[in-house]
N, C-alpha and C positions, 0 to 999 in steps of 0.2 A: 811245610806241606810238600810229600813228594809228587813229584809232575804225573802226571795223568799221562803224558805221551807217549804211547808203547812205542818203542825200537820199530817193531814190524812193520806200523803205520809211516814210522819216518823215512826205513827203507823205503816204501809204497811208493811215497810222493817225492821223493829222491827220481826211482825212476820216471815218473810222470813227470816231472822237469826234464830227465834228459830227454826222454822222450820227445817231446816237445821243442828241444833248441833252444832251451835258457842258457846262455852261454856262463860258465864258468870262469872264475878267476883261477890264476896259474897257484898263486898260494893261499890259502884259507889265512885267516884274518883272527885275533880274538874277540871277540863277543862278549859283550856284561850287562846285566839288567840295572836299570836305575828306577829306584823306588823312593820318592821322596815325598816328604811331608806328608806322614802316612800312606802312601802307594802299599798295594799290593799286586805283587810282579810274582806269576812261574813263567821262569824264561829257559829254553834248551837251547844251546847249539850243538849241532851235528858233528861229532868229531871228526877232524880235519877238512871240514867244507867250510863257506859262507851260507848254511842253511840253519835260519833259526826260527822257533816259532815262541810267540808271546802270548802270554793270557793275562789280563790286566782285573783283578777283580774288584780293587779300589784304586781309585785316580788320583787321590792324596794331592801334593802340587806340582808332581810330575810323572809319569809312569811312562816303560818307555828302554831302549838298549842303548847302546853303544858301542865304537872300535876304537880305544886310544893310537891303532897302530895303520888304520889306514889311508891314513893319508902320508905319507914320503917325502914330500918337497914342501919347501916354505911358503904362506900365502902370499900372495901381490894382491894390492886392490884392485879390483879390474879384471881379477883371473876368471875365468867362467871353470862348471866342471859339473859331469854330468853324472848323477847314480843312477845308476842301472840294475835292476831286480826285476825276480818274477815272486808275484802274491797271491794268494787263496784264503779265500776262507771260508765258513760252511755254510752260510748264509745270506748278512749283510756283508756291507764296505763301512769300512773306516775313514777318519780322519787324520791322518799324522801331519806329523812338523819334523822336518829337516832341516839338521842344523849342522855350520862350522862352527866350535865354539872350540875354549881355551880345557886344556887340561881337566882344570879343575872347577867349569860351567859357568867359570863368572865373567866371563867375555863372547860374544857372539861376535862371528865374522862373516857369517852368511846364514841365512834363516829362507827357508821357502814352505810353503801351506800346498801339497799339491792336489790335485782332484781326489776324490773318496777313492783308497785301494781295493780290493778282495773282488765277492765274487767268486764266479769260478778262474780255477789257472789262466794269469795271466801278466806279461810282460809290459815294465814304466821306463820309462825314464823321467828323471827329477832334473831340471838343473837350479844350479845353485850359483849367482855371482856373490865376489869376496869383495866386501866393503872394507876390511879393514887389513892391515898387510898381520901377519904371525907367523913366527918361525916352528911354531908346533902347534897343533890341535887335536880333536877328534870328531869319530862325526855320530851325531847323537840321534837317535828315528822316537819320536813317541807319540803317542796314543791320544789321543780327547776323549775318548769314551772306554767302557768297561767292556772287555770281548777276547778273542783269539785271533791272532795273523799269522800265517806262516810264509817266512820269506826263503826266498831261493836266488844264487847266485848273484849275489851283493858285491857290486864292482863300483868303482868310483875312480871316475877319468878325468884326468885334465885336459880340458880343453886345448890345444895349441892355437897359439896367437896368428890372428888372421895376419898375414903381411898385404903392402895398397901394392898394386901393378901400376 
C-alpha cells in the first residue's frame, strides 16, 4: 500500500517543529518499520531528518520502528539515557514501549512504557536505564494500539555518570 502522506504535509509539519524549538539531531539516523506477526505498518521517514510518522492498521505481535544505528557506544548496566522527541497527532494519544534491545529483538536491555504521546505538537523526554551490559543494539518505539504518530526530532543521549563530591 502506498503511504497516504503527501510531501507538502511533511514539509508543513517540518516547519511547525522548527518553529517550535524541537531541537534536532546533528545527523539523521535510519529508520525501519517493524511489522510482526501479522502487523500492518505504513511507515515514512523524512529524507535526511529523524522525522517519521507511522500508521499501524493491524497490531499483529508487534507494530512499531526502529534505528539499528542510533545508539554508538556500548551498554553498561546501570547507564541511564534519555530520548528526546517532539509528537502529534490528529486526535488521540497513544501508548508506546521503548525499548534497548539486541540487533536481532531477541534480547532486551532496557524497556520503559511512557505516559500516552500525541495530541496536539508536543515535546517528551523518555528515559531508559540499561539492565543488561551490550556492545550493540537498537532502539525500537511501538504502538499498543491501531492509529498514526508522527515523530520529530528523535535524539537519544547518554546520560553522563553522576561523580560523589
Amino acid at each position: 500500500m502506498k503511504n497516504p502522506f503527501p510531501v507538502a504535509l511533511a514539509i508543513l509539519i517540518l516547519a511547525l517543529f522548527a518553529r517550535a524549538g524541537v531541537p534536532r539531531m546533528e545527523a539523521a539516523v535510519t529508520w525501519q518499520a517493524i511489522s510482526e506477526g501479522g502487523a500492518s505498518v505504513d511507515f515514512t521517514q523524512l529524507p535526511n531528518t529523524n522525522a517519521v510518522q507511522i500508521t499501524v492498521t493491524n497490531l499483529g505481535s508487534r507494530a512499531g520502528f526502529f534505528s539499528p544505528d542510533i545508539v554508538t557506544q556500548p551498554l553498561q548496566t546501570g547507564q541511564w539515557y534519555d530520548l528526546n522527541f517532539a509528537a502529534q497527532t490528529e486526535r488521540k494519544t497513544y501508548a508506546l514501549t521503548v525499548s534497548l534491545e539486541s540487533l536481532d529483538g531477541q534480547d532486551v536491555y532496557a524497556r520503559t512504557t511512557p505516559p500516552e504521546i500525541g495530541g496536539q505538537h508536543r515535546s517528551y523526554t523518555v528515559a531508559l536505564g540499561v539492565r543488561k551490559p551490550a556492545a550493540t543494539c537498537r532502539l525500537v518505539i511501538t504502538m499498543a494500539e491501531t492509529g498514526t504518530i508522527s515523530l520529530d526530532g528523535i535524539a537519544l543521549v547518554r546520560r553522563e555518570p553522576e561523580t560523589s563530591k
